[in-house]
C-alpha positions as CSV (number, residue, x, y, z in Angstrom):
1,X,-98.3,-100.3,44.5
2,X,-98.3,-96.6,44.1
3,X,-95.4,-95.2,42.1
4,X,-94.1,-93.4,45.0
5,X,-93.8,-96.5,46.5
6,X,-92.2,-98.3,43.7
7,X,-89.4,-95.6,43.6
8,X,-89.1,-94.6,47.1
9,X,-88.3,-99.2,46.6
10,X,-86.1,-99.1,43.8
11,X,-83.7,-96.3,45.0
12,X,-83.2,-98.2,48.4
13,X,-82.5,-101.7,46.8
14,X,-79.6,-99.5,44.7
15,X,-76.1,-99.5,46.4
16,X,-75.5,-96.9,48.8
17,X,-73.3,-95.2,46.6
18,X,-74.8,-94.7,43.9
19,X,-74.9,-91.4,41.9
20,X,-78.0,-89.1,41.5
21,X,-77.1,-89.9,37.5
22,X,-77.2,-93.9,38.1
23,X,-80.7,-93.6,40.1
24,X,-82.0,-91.0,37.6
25,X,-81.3,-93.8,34.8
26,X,-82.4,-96.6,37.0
27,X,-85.8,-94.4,37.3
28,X,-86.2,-93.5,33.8
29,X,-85.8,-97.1,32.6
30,X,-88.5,-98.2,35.2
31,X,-90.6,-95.2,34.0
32,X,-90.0,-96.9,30.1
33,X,-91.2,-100.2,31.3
34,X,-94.2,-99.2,32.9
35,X,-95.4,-97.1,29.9
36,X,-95.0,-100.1,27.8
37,X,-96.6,-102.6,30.4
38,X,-99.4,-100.0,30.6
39,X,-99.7,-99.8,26.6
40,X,-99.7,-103.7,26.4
41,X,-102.3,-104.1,28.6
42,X,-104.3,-101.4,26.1
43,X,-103.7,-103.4,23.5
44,X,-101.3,-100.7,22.0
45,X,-98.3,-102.5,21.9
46,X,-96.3,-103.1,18.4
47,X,-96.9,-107.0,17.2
48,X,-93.6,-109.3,17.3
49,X,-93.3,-109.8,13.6
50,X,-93.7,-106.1,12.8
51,X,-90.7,-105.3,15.7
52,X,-88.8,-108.1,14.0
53,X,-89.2,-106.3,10.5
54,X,-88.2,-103.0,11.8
55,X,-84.8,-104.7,13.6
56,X,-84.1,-106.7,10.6
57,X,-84.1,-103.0,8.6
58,X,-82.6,-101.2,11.3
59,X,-79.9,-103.7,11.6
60,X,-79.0,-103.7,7.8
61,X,-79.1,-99.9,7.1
62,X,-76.4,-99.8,10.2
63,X,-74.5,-102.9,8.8
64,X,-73.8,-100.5,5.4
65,X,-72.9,-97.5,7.0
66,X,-70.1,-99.3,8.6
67,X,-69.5,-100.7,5.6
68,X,-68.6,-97.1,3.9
């Protein structure tokens, strides 16, 4: 499917009422996926345990700024 297609698809399956801000998001976020599907299927995509790693840091340098 032609990404014309895929958005032309997307904004119609959104409610009628939906703002230009709402689709822009809903566009952007499909834009994310597909860069990361496309990376994956490079074999550029960041391995599990290394994601889990970088959470587990993330997590506890944000636990002890609350913490302050």
């Amino acid at each position: 499917m032609s990404d014309r297609q895929l958005v032309l698809e997307t904004v119609q399956k959104m409610p009628a009422k939906a703002s230009l801000g709402e689709i822009l998001d809903e566009l952007a976020l499909l834009a994310s996926v597909n860069r990361g599907l496309a990376e994956a299927e490079r074999g550029q995509g960041v391995p599990q345990e290394q994601v889990v790693k970088r959470f587990r840091t993330w997590i506890s340098k944000s636990s002890g700024r609350r913490k302050q």
